[in-house]
C-alpha positions as a printed Julia matrix, in Angstrom:
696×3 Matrix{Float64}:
  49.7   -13.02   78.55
  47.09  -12.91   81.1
  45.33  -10.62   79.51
  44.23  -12.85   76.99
  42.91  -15.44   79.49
  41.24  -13.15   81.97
  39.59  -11.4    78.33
  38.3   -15.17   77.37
  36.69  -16.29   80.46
  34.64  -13.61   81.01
  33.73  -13.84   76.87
  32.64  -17.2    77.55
  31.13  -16.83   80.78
  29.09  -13.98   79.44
  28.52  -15.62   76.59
  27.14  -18.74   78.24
  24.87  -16.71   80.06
  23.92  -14.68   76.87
  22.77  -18.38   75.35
  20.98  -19.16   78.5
  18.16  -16.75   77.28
  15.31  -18.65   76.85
  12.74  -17.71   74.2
  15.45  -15.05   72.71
  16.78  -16.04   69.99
  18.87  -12.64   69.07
  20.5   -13.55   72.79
  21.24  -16.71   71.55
  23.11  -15.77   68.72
  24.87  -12.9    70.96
  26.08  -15.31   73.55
  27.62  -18.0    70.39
  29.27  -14.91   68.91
  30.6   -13.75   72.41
  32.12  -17.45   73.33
  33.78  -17.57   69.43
  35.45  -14.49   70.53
  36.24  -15.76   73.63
  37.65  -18.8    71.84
  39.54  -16.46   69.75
  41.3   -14.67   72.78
  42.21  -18.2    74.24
  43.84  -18.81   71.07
  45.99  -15.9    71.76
  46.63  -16.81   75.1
  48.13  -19.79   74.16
  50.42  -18.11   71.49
  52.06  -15.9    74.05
  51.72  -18.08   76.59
  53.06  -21.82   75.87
  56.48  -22.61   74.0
  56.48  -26.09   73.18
  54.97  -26.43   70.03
  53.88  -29.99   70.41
  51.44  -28.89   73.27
  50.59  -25.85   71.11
  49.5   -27.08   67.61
  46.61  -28.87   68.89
  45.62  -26.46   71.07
  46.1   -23.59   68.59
  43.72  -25.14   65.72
  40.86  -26.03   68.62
  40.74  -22.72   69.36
  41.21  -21.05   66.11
  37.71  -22.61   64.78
  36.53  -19.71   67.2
  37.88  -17.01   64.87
  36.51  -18.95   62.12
  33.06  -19.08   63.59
  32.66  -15.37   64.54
  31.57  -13.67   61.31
  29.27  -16.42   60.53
  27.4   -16.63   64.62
  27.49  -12.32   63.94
  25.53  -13.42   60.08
  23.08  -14.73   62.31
  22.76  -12.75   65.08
  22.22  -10.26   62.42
  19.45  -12.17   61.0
  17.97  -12.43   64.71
  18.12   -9.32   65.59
  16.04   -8.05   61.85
  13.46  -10.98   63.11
  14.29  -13.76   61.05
  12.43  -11.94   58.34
  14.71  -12.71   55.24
  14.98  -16.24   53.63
  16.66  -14.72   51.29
  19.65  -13.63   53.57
  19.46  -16.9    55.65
  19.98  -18.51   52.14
  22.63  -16.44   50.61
  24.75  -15.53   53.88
  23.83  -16.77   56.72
  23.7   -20.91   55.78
  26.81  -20.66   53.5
  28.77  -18.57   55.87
  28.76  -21.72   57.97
  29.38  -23.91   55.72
  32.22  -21.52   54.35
  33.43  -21.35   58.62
  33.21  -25.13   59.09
  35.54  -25.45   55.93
  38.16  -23.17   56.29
  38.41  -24.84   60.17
  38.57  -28.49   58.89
  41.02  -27.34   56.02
  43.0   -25.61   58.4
  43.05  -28.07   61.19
  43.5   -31.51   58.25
  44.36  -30.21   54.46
  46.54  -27.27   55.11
  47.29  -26.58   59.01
  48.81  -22.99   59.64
  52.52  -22.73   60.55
  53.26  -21.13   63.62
  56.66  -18.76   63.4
  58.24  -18.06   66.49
  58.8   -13.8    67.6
  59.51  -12.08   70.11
  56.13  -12.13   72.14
  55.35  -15.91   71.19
  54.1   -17.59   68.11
  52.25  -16.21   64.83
  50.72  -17.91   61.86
  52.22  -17.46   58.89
  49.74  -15.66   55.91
  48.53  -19.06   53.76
  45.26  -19.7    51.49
  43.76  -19.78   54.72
  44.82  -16.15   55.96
  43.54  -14.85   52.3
  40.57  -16.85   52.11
  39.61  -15.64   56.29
  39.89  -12.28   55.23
  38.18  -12.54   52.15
  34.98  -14.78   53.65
  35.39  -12.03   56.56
  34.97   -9.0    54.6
  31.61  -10.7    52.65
  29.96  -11.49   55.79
  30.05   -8.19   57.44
  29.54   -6.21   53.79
  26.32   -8.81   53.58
  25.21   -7.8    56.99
  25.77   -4.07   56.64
  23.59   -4.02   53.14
  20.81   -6.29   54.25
  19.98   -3.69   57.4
  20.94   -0.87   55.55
  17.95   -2.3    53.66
  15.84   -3.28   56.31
  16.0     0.11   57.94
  14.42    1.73   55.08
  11.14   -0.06   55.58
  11.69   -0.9    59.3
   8.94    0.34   61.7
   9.68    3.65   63.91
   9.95    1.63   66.85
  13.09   -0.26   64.95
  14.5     2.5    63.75
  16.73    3.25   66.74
  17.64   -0.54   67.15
  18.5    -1.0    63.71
  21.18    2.44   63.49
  23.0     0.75   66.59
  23.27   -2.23   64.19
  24.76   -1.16   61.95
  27.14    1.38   63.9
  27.66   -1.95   65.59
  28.52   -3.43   62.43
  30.87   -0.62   61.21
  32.85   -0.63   64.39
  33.23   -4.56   64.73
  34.1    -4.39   60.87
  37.06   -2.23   61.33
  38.12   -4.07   63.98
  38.19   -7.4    62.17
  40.15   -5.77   59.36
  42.44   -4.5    61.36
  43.22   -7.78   63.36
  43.32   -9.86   60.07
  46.15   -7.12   58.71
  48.17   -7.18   61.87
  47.67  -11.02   62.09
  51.6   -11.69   60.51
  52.97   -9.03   62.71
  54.2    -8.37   66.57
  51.5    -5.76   67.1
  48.64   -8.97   66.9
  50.43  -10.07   70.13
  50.14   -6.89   71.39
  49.02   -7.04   74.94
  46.9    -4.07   74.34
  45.68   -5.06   70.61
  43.34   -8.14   72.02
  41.8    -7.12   74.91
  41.28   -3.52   74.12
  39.3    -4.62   70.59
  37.51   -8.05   72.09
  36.14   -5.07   75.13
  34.85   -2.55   72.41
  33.45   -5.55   70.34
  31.19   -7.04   73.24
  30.21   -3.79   73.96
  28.79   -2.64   71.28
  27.44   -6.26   70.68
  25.51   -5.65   74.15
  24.97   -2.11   73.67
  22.78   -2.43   70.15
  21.43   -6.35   71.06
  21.0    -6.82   74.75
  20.03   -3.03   75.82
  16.98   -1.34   75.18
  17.87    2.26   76.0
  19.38    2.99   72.66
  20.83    6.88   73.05
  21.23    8.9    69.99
  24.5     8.11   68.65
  26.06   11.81   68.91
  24.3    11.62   72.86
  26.01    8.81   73.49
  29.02   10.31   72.19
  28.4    13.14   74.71
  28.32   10.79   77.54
  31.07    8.95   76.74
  33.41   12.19   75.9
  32.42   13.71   79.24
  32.99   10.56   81.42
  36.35   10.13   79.89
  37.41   13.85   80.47
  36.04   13.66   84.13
  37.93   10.41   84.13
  40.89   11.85   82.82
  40.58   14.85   85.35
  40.59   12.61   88.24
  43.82   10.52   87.06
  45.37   13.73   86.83
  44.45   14.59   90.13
  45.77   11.53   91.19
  49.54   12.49   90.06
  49.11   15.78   91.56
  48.34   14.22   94.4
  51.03   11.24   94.76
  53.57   13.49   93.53
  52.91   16.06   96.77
  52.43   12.67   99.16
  55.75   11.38   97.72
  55.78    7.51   97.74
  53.24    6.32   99.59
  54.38    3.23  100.4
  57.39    4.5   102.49
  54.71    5.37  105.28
  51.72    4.65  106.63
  50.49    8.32  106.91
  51.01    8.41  102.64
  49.0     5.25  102.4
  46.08    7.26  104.7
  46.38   10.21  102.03
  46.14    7.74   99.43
  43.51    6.02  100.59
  41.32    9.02  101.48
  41.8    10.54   97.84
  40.74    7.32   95.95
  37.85    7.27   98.67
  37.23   10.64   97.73
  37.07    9.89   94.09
  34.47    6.75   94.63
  32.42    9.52   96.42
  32.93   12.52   94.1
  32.32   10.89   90.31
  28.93    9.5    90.63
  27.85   12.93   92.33
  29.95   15.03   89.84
  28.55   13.23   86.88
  25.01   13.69   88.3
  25.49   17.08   88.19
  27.54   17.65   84.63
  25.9    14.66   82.57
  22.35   16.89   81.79
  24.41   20.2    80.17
  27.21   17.31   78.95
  24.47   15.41   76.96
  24.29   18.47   74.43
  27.8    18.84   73.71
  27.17   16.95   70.02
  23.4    17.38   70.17
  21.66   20.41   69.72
  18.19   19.0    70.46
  18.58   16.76   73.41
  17.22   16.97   76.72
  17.54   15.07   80.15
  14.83   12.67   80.54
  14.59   13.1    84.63
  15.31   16.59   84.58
  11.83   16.69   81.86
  10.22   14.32   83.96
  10.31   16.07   87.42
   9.82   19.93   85.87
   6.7    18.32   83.97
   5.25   16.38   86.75
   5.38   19.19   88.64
   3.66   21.28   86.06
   0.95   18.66   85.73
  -0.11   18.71   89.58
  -0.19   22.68   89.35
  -2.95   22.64   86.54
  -6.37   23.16   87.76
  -7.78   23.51   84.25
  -7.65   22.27   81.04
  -6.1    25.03   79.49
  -2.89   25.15   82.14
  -3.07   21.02   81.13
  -2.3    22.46   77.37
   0.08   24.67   77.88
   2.36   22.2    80.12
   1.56   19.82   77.18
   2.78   22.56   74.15
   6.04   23.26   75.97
   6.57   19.33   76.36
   5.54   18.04   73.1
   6.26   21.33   71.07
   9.84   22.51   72.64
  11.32   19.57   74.04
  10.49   16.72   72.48
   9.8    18.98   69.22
   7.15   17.29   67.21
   5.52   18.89   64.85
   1.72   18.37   66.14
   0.16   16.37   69.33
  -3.59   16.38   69.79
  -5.45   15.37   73.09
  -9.01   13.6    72.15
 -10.98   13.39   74.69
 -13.38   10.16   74.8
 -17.24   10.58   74.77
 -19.55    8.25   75.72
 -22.6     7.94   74.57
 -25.15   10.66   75.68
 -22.26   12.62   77.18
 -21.51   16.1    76.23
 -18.06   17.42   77.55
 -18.71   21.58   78.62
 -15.17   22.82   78.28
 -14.86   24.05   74.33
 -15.61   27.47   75.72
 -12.51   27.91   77.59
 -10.67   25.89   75.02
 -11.41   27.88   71.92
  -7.55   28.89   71.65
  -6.35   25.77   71.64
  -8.65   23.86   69.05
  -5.4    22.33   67.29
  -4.14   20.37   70.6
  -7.84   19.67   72.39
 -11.08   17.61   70.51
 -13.3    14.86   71.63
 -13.56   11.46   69.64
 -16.91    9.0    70.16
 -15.78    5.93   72.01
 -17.58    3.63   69.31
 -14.65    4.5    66.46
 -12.61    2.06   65.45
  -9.6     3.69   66.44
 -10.7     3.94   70.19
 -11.88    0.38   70.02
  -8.37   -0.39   68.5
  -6.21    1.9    71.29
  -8.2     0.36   74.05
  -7.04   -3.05   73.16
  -3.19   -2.04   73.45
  -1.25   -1.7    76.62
   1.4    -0.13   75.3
   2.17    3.06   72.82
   1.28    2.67   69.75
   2.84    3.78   66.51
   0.68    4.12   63.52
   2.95    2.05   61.02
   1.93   -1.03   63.39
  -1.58   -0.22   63.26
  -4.02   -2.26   60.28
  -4.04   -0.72   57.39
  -7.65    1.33   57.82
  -6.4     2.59   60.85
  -3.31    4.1    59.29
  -5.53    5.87   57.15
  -7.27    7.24   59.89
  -3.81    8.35   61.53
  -2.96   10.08   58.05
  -5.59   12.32   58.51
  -5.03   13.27   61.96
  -1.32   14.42   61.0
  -0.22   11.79   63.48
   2.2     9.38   63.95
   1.98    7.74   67.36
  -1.3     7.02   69.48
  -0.94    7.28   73.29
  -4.0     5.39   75.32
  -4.62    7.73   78.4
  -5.32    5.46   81.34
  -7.01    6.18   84.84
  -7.76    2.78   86.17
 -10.13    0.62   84.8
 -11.15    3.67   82.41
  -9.67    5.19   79.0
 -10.48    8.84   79.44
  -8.63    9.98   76.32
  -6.22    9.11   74.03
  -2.77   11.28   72.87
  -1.94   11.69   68.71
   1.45   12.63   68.29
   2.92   14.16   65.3
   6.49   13.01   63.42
   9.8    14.0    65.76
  10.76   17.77   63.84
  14.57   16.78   64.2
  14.77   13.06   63.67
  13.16   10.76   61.7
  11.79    8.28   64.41
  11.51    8.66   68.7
  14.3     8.22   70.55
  14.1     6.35   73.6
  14.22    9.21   75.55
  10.92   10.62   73.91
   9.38    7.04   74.2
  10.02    6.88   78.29
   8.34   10.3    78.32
   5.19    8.66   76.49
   5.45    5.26   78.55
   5.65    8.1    81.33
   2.43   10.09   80.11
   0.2     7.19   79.44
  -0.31    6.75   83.31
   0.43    9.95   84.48
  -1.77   11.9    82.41
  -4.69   10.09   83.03
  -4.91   10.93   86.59
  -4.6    14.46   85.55
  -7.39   14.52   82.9
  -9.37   12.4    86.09
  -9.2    15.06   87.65
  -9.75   18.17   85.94
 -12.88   16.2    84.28
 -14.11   16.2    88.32
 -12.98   20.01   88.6
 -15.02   20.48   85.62
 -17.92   18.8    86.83
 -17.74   20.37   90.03
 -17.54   23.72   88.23
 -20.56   23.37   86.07
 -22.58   22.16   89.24
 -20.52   25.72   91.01
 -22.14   27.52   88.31
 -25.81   25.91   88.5
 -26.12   26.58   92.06
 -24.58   30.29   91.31
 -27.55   30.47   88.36
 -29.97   29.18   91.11
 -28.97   31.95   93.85
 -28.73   34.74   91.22
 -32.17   33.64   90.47
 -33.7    33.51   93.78
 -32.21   36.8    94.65
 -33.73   38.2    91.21
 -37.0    36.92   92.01
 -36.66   38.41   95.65
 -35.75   41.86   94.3
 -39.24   41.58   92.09
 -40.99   40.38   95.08
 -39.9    43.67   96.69
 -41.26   45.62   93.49
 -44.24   43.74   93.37
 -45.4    45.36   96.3
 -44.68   48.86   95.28
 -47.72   49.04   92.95
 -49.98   47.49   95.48
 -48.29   50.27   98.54
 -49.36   53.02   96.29
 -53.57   51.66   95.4
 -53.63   51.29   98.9
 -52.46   54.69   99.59
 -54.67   56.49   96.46
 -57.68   54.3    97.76
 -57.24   54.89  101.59
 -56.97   58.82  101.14
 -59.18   61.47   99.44
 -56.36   62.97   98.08
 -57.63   62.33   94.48
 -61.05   62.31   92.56
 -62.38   59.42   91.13
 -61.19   59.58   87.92
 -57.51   60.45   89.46
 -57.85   57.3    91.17
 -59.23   54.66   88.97
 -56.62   55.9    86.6
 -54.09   55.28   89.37
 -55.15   52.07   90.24
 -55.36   50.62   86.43
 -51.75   52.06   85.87
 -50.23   50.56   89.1
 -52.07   46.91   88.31
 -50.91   47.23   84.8
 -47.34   47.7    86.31
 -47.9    44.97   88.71
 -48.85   42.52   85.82
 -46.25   43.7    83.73
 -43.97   42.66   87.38
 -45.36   39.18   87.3
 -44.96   38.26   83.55
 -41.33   39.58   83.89
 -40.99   37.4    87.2
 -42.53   34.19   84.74
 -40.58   34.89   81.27
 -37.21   35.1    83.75
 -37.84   31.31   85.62
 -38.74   30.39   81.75
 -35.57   31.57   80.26
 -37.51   33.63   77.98
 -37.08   37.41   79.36
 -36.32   40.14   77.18
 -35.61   43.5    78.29
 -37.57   46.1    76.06
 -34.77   48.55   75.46
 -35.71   51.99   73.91
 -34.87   55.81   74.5
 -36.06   57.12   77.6
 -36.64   60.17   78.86
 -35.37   60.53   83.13
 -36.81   63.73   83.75
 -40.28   62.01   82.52
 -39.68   59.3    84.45
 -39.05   60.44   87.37
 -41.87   62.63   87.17
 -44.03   60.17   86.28
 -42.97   58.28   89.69
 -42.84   61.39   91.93
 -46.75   62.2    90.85
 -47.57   59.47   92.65
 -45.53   59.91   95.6
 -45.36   63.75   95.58
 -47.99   64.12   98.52
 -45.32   62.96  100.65
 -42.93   65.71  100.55
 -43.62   69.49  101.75
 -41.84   71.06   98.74
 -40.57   69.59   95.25
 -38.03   70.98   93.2
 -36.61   70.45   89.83
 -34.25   71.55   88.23
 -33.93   69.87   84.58
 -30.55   70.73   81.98
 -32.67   69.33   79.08
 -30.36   66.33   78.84
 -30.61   63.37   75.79
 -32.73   60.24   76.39
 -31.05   57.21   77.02
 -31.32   53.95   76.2
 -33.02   51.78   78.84
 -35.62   49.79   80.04
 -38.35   51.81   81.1
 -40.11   49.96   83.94
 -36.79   48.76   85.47
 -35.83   53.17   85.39
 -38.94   53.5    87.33
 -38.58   50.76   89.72
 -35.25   52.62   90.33
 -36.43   56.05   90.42
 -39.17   54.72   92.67
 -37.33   53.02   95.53
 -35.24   56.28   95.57
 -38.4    58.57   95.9
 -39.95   56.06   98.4
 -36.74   55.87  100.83
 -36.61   60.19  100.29
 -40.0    59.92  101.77
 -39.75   57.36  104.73
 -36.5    59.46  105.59
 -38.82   62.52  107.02
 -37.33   63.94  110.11
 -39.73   64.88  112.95
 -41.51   68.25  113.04
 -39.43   69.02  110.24
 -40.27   69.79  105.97
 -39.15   67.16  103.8
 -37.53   68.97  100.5
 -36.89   67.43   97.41
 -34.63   68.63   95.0
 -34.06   67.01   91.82
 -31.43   67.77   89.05
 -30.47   67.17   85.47
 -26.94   67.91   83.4
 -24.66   66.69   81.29
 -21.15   67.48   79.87
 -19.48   66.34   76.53
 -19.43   62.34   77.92
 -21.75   61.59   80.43
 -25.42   62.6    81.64
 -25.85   62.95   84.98
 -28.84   63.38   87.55
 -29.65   63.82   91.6
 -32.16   62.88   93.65
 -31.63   64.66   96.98
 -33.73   65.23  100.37
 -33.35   66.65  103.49
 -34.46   64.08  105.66
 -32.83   62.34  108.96
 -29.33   61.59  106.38
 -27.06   58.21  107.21
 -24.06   57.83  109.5
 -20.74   57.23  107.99
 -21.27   53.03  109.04
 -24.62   52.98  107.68
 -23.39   54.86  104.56
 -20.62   52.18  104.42
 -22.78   49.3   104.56
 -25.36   50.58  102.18
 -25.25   48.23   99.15
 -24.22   45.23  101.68
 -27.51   42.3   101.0
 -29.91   42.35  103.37
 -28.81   45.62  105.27
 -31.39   48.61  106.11
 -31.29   51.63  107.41
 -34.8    51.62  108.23
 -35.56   49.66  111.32
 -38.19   47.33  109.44
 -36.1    47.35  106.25
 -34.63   44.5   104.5
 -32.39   46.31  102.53
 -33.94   44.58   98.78
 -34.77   48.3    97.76
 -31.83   49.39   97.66
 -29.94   46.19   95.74
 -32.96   46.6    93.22
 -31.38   50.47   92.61
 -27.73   48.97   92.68
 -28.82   45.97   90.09
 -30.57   48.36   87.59
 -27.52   51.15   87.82
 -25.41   47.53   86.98
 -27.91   46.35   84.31
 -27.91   49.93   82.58
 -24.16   50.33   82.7
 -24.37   53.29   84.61
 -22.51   54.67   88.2
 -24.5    55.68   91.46
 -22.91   57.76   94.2
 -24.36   58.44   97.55
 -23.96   61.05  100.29
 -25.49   61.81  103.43
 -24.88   63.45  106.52
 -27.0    62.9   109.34
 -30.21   65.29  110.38
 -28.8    66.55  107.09
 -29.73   64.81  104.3
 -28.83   62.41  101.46
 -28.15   62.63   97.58
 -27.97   60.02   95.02
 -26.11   61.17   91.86
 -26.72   58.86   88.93
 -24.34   58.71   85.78
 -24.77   57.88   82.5
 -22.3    57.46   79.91
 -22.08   58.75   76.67
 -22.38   55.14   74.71
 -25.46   54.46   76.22
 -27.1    57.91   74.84
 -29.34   58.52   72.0
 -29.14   62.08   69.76
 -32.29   62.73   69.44
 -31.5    65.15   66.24
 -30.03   61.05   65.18
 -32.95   59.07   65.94
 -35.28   57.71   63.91
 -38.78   56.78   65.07
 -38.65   57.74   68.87
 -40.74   55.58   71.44
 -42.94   57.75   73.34
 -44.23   56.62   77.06
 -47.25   58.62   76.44
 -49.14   57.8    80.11
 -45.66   59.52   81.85
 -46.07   62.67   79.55
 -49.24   62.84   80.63
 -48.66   62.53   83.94
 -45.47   65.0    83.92
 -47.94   67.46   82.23
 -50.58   67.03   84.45
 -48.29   67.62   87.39
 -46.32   70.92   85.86
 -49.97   72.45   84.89
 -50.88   71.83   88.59
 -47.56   73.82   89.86
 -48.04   76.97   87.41
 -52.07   76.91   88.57
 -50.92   77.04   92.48
């Protein structure tokens, strides 16, 4: 049959080129096993093929010592593919299955040749001591092959693992096979023109598939695949009866030979494109925790240019490692060098488990930076597995970015299988690249966000300092006021002046402990209604008529001198806000309710327009036409610093009114309060100025 012959050259073409490996040994032993079974197939071919039984004898024991060979080339292919590692196997199998194969082919070609029978579909040896002893030498090498890696995969490394199951599926399948040839050896069916080929096809296969390939699948994926190819298959070459049976035949005209031609052109085109699209859901027919390496791939890389911080970089990394892949743990530990300190644990608190730094002098960074590929702790010395132990991991990823090894990737044990499957090791190959661009570059965001934040520090600072600049010069505005007036007596005004200079001091050694880190604000109960009068005794010469009108509200907590600095710039602006040939009024008020205090400062001066009421708390702007508009973000950063509200309103040649609010949470009961903090130069002042109304 031609089957046989086509079936045998390409076994010993293959086979040929298998052996032309050089350096690969396993391939070696592939490629001899490949041409024995090519051999083998040839000897079939020439059973069904020639009927003169001088020609055939000869040619029929030549061949046969290919059959003989097999199991002894797939002993040591076996023995290749394990790495040589057993004497004890070469010893006890592989060197005496040769010797057993070279004398069961001299025996059978000199002592005791085979007798050919002649049947329907050719010739077939009759079962002899040579049949028996075949099987029997058969059956020990494949049972000595099948225990030895059932062995070896028990101690194998993870990266093995995978390799090794194919093995011995490999071995399973091709042992079946050979048992069932050897039984249907005195029989028709051997002739078979289906038996041969179909068996010598799934034996190369799987020889290729577990030696020659490297992208060992799951067994139950592969299963998938190959179940939904065949029933996409199967769906076309029904399709293809539908069709032939509506076109008739096709060879009666040249219009069915177009249709015919179109729909097998149409098939070429459609079952690449079909099983592009089905393959990814197909692969989890028989596995429940597969996943579709480019599908992972593109939705991850995509996910990886999107984060902008490390803790986006996490989460893309928790749904990878974590829900995909399923591992149990990964940790990303990020390399310092010497005198470096990496500024992120703040936003990384949350995710402690999966983020840490490592010093780049360890031995295990030393070690990873060595590698070029992944690296899987039971290949590691045996310190360094130690070290692995206690980092729950299993596999060590070097992160590169160039000439640099920003990080390195520990990876937990697979949750659902006990080693990686080589879907899970292209992701890492993947990663080991990839991910060090992305850690290059949120280490530059991260820089450039700490420098962000310096230069924010810096401008919140200068604006700080211009703010006390501003109220700096209130003190000195008001000694030059009491000392260029005779408003006051000289005791009025030296105590005056010492009060304003001890404010401006106090100003300046705020201004110093702030540049020096080291400010404080002195927060105690304060009194606003002895505050502000405190403030407006200085100022109150500046207004026609004053009038208060006090609820008796709590003290609150606060800093004293920044209150007046507020309650200041308020009075001040009330005062420069003097209409012409008109009285300036001032009317100031004091309530509460059951969660807030609240208290108004109001005038009836020249008022703001709805724009300049709009703009108010904008830096830099001023109502005033010399203003600069610092009073007034001095008021707004006190109400901020004090965690209180400020409303304004104002209608021109009206008026304005500033309603502070203060809540609840910031308020001491003073019925609750222990040793209360008195500013005893404002009571004094506040007196002084109430005995002053009741005398007028």
């Amino acid at each position: 049959m031609i089957q046989y012959l086509i079936t045998a050259i390409i076994d010993i073409v293959v086979g040929m080129l298998a052996i032309s490996k050089k350096d690969n040994p396993a391939a070696k032993a592939l490629g001899l096993t490949i041409c024995c079974l090519g051999f083998w197939s040839l000897e079939l071919y020439f059973l069904t093929s020639i009927g003169s039984m001088d020609v055939l004898q000869p040619l029929f024991h030549i061949t046969r010592w290919g059959m003989f060979l097999a199991p002894s080339f797939f002993t040591l292919l076996t023995w290749r593919l394990l790495g040589s590692r057993s004497r004890s196997f070469r010893n006890l199998i592989v060197i005496p299955s040769f010797i057993m194969s070279v004398s069961l082919s001299l025996g059978n070609a000199i002592i005791a040749p085979s007798e050919l029978a002649p049947t329907d579909g050719g010739y077939l040896p009759k079962p002899d001591l040579i049949y028996y002893a075949f099987g029997g030498y058969f059956i020990w090498c494949f049972f000595s092959s099948l225990v030895f890696v059932a062995v070896s995969y028990k101690t194998a490394l993870s990266r093995e693992k995978q390799r090794l199951k194919w093995v011995l599926i490999t071995l399973l399948v091709c042992f079946f096979i050979g048992i069932l040839l050897i039984q249907t050896m005195p029989h028709n069916y051997y002739l078979s023109k289906f038996m041969g080929p179909i068996s010598n096809i799934v034996f190369v296969a799987f020889l290729f598939y577990s030696t020659i390939q490297h992208n060992l699948m799951d067994f139950r994926l592969a299963l998938s695949v190959g179940l939904t190819k065949a029933i996409l298959l199967g769906f076309f070459v029904w399709l293809y009866f539908v069709v032939t049976s509506v076109v008739g035949d096709h060879t009666e005209s040249n219009g069915g030979i177009l249709v015919l031609l179109m729909f097998v052109a149409l098939i070429l085109e459609a079952y690449p494109r079909l099983l592009k699209w089905i393959l990814p859901s197909a692969k989890k027919i028989l596995v429940k925790n597969g996943y579709d390496f480019d599908q992972v791939k593109a939705e991850t890389e995509i996910d990886l240019k999107n984060s902008i911080s490390f803790s986006m970089l996490i989460d893309v990394l928790d749904h990878l490692f974590l829900k995909v892949i399923k591992t149990n743990n990964y940790k990303v530990l990020m390399i310092q060098k010497e005198g470096e300190q990496f500024n992120n644990e703040g936003n990384l608190r949350s995710h402690e488990a999966s983020f840490g730094t490592i010093s780049h002098d360890t031995a295990l960074v030393t070690y990873c930076r060595t590698q070029t590929q992944l690296i899987l702790a039971d290949e590691m010395p045996d310190t360094l597995q130690e070290e692995m132990k206690k980092l729950n991991a299993s596999l060590c990823i070097p992160i590169a970015s160039g000439n640099e090894a920003p990080a390195i990737l520990m990876v937990g044990d697979p949750t659902n299988f006990t080693y990686y499957r080589y879907e899970d090791l292209k992701i890492f190959e993947w990663l080991k690249s990839e991910l060090g661009q992305v850690l290059s570059r949120l280490i530059r965001l991260n820089h450039m966000q700490e420098q962000l934040g310096e230069a924010k520090k810096t401008l919140s600072m200068l604006s700080l300092m211009n703010h006390y600049h501003h109220d700096i010069k209130v003190p000195f505005a008001i000694i030059d006021g009491v000392l260029s007036n005779d408003i006051y007596d000289r005791d009025k005004q030296r105590d005056i002046v010492l009060e304003q200079v001890e404010r401006g001091s106090k100003l300046i050694a705020t201004m110093a402990s702030i540049l020096g880190g080291k400010h404080k604000r002195r927060i105690h109960p304060c009194s606003l209604e002895s505050l502000i009068q405190d403030c407006l005794y200085l100022l109150e010469k500046s207004f026609d008529n004053v009038t208060y009108e006090f609820g008796a509200v709590q003290k609150v907590n606060g800093d004293a001198e920044d209150l007046k600095i507020l309650f200041i710039n308020l009075i001040k602006n009330a005062a420069e806000a003097r209409r012409d040939n008109t009285d300036l009024t001032l009317t100031i008020k004091s309530w509460e309710n059951d969660e807030k205090v609240f208290f108004s400062i109001q005038d009836s001066g020249i008022g703001m327009s709805e724009q300049q009421l709009a703009n108010l708390w904008e830096p830099g702007f001023s109502a005033k036409k010399l203003g600069n508009g610092i009073g007034m973000q001095a008021v707004k950063r006190i109400i901020n610093e004090h965690n209180a509200q400020i409303e304004v309103s104002s209608e021109l040649n009206e008026g304005s009114k500033f309603t502070l609010t203060f809540l609840k949470s910031r308020l001491v009961d003073e019925s609750l309060s222990g040793e209360q903090t008195k500013d005893e130069l404002a009571e004094r002042r506040a007196s002084y100025a109430a005995e002053k109304r009741f005398n007028q």
